[in-house]
C-alpha positions, -999 to +999 in steps of 0.1 A: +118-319+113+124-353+094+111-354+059+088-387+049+114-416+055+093-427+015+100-399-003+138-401+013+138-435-002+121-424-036+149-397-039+175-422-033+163-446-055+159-419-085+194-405-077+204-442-076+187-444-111+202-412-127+239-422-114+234-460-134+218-436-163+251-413-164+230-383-157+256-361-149+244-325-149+211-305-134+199-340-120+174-318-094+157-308-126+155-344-142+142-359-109+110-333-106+108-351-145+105-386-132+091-376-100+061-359-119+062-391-143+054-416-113+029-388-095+010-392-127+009-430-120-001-429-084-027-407-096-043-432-118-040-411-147-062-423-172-043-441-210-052-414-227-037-387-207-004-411-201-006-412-240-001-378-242+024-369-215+045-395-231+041-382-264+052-346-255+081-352-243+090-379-266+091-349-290+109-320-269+131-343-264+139-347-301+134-314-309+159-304-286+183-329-302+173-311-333+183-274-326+210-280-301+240-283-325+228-252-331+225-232-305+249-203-312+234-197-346+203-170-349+170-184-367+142-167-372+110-187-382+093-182-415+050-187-415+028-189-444+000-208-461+007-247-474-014-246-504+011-213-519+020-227-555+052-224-570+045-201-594+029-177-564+044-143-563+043-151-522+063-182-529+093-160-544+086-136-513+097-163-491+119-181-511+142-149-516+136-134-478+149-168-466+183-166-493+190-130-477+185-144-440+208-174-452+235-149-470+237-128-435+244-160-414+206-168-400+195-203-400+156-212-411+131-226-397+099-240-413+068-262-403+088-282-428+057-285-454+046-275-490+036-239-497+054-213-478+067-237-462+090-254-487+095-224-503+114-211-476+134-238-469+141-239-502+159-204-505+178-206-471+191-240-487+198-274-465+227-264-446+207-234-434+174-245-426+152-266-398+118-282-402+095-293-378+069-311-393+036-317-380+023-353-393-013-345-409-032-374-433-034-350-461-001-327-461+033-346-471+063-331-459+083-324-497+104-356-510+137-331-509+131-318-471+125-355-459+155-366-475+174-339-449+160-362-421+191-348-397+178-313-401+139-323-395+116-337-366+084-345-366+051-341-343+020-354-334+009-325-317+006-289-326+013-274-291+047-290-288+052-282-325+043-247-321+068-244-289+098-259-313+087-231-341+089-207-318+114-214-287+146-207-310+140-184-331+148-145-323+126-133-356+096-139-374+084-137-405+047-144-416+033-143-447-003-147-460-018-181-450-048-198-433-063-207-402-028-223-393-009-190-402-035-163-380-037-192-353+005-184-351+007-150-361-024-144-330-001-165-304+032-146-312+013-114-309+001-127-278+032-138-262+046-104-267+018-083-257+018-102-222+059-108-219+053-142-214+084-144-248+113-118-247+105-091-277+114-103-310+109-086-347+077-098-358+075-086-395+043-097-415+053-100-449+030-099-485+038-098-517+043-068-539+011-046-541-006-070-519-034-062-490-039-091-475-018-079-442-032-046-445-066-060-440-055-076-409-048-046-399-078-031-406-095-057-387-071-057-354-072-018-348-110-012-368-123-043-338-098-054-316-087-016-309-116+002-313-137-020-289-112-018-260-098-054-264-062-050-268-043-015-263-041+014-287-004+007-304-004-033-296-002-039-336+029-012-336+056-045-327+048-056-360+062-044-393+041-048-423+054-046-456+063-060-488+093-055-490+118-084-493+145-062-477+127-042-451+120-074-440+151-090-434+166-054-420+141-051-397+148-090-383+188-086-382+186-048-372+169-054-342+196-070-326+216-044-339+225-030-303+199-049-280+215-087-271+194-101-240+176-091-213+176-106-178+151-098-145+172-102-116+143-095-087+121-069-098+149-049-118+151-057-154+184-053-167+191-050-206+223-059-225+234-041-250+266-039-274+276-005-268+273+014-242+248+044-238+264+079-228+251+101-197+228+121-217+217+092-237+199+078-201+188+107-196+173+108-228+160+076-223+145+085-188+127+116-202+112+095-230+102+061-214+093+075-176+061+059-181+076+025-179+095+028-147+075+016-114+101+036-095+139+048-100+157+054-132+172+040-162+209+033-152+239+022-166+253-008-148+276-033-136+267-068-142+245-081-110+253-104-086+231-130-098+246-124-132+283-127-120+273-158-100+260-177-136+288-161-157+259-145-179+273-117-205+296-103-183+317-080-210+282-068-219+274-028-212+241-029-197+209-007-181+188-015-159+154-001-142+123-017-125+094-020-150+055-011-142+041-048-143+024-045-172+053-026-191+065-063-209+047-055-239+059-022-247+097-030-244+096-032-280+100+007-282+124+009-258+143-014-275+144+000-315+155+033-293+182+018-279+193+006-316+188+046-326+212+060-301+242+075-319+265+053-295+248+020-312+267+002-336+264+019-370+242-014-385+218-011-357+204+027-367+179+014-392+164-006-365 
C-alpha cells in the first residue's frame, strides 16, 4: 500500500530542510518536531496557543544548552522559600548543605532567586552551581548570579522551569518555603509515588530545632494517610531532618551501589556497582516478593536491548518483572541494595 504521495513530499521536503540545516543525528525525532509545528498550523491553532508552543521550546531548547556541558556531573536541586533573609538560620542550612554537595563533586541547581535560592548558589560557589530563573515583576534574580549569565537561563513559564529543576538532577533538597516550595516538594512526591521519574533522594531539610517539616508531616500521614488518599508509607522516600550532614549523606549515599535502572519489556533490570552474591538474591527475593508480578530477582547479563545501545555494559545488574503499581516502592528496594555487605563500603549508610 502507497503512503499519501503529500506526506511523501512533506517528508522529503523536511529531510531536504534538515540536510541544508546540518541536522546530522536522530533526524526522525526532529521531523515529528516540525511535523507537529506545521500540524499546529493546519489546525488553525489560535496566537495564543502558537505563543506558547513557541515559547516552550524556545526555553528547552536553552536549557538544554545550559546543562549539557554538563551532563556527566551529578546535581541535585536545592528548594526553598525566596523571602529567607540572610541572617536566617535556614539560609546557613542551605548555604553550607550546598558547600558540602560542592566539596564531594555535585553541581547545584537553584531557581536562581533571592532567599534559599541565592543562598545555595552562594555556598556551592559559581563553578558549581546552575540557575534557572523564572522572570516574575517583583522577584530580581541577585546582581552576583546574573553576572554568571553562562551558568543561568531564564523562563517565562513555570512548567518548563519546573522540568529544567527537575530533569537533571539525581537529589533533592527542600527546605522550608511557600506556596512555590509545597507546589515542588507535592510534584516530586508525586512523580515518585506514580514512577513517572526514576527514584531519587528526596531529603526535606529545616533548620536546627525546627518543626516546620515535621508539621508537614503531620498533615500528609494525619489527612492524606489517614483518609485513604495516598498509601500507608508514601511519605517514607523522604528523609526529614535537620541535619546538614544527614542530608548530604543521604543524597550521595544513595547512589552508593544503585547507578540506573532500565525496563527492557516488562522486566525491569537494575544496575548496580557491585555485584550481589547468591544468598544476597535470595535475601532480596524473600524480602521484596511482594513486588514481583511473576519470577525472581536475578542476577544478569546485560539484555539484548541493552547490548544493542551500548548502555552500562560492565555494570553487574538484577533484574525481575515488577507488579504495575510497584514504581513507587522501589525506593526500598533500592537503600537495600546499598545495605548489602557486597556494596561498596560508602554506600552502607544509605
Amino acid at each position: 500500500m502507497q503512503g499519501n504521495p503529500e506526506d511523501e513530499a512533506l517528508t522529503a521536503a523536511l529531510d531536504e530542510l534538515m540536510e541544508r540545516a546540518g541536522v546530522a543525528s536522530q533526524r526522525g525525532l526532529v521531523r515529528r518536531i516540525l511535523t507537529t509545528g506545521l500540524g499546529l498550523g493546519q489546525d488553525g491553532t489560535g496566537r495564543l496557543n502558537l505563543k506558547i508552543t513557541a515559547a516552550a521550546l524556545e526555553e528547552m531548547r536553552a536549557a538544554f544548552r545550559l546543562f549539557e556541558p554538563f551532563a556527566g556531573i551529578p546535581k541535585a536541586t536545592i528548594f526553598g522559600s525566596a523571602r529567607t533573609r540572610s541572617h536566617d538560620p535556614l539560609w546557613r542550612e542551605a548555604e553550607q548543605v550546598s558547600r558540602r554537595l560542592a566539596e564531594q563533586g555535585w553541581m547545584v541547581v537553584t531557581g536562581a532567586g533571592p532567599g534559599i535560592m541565592e543562598a545555595a548558589a552562594t555556598g556551592a560557589g559559581p563553578e558549581q552551581s546552575l540557575g534557572v530563573s523564572i522572570r516574575l515583576p517583583f522577584e530580581q534574580v541577585p546582581e552576583h548570579l546574573h553576572a554568571n549569565g553562562d551558568r543561568l537561563v531564564s523562563m517565562k513559564y513555570f512548567f518548563t522551569r519546573k522540568l529544567m529543576l527537575v530533569k537533571e538532577s539525581r537529589g533533592f533538597i527542600c527546605l522550608p518555603g511557600g506556596f512555590g516550595t509545597m507546589d515542588e516538594t507535592f510534584e516530586l512526591l508525586t512523580l515518585q509515588q506514580t514512577g513517572k521519574m526514576e527514584p531519587v533522594p528526596i531529603v526535606l531539610l529545616d533548620e536546627p530545632g525546627g518543626t516546620f517539616w515535621k508539621g508537614f508531616e503531620e498533615f500528609v500521614v494525619g489527612h492524606l494517610e489517614r483518609t485513604g488518599v495516598i498509601s500507608p508509607g508514601d511519605l517514607d522516600r523522604v528523609l526529614i531532618t535537620d541535619s546538614v550532614e544527614a542530608a548530604v549523606d543521604a543524597v550521595s549515599g544513595f547512589w552508593g551501589n544503585y547507578d540506573s535502572l532500565r525496563w527492557v519489556d516488562e522486566r525491569l533490570v537494575l544496575r548496580l556497582r557491585a555485584a550481589p552474591t547468591p544468598s544476597e538474591i535470595a535475601e532480596l527475593n524473600e524480602q521484596f516478593a511482594h513486588l514481583l508480578e511473576q519470577g525472581r530477582f536475578e542476577a544478569a547479563e546485560p539484555l539484548p536491548a541493552e547490548r544493542a545501545d551500548r548502555d552500562k555494559l560492565e555494570l553487574p545488574r538484577i533484574a525481575f518483572v515488577p507488579k504495575h503499581r510497584a514504581a513507587g516502592e522501589l525506593h526500598r528496594l533500592i537503600r537495600a541494595l546499598n545495605r548489602l555487605p557486597s556494596a561498596p563500603r560508602s554506600a552502607t549508610s544509605s
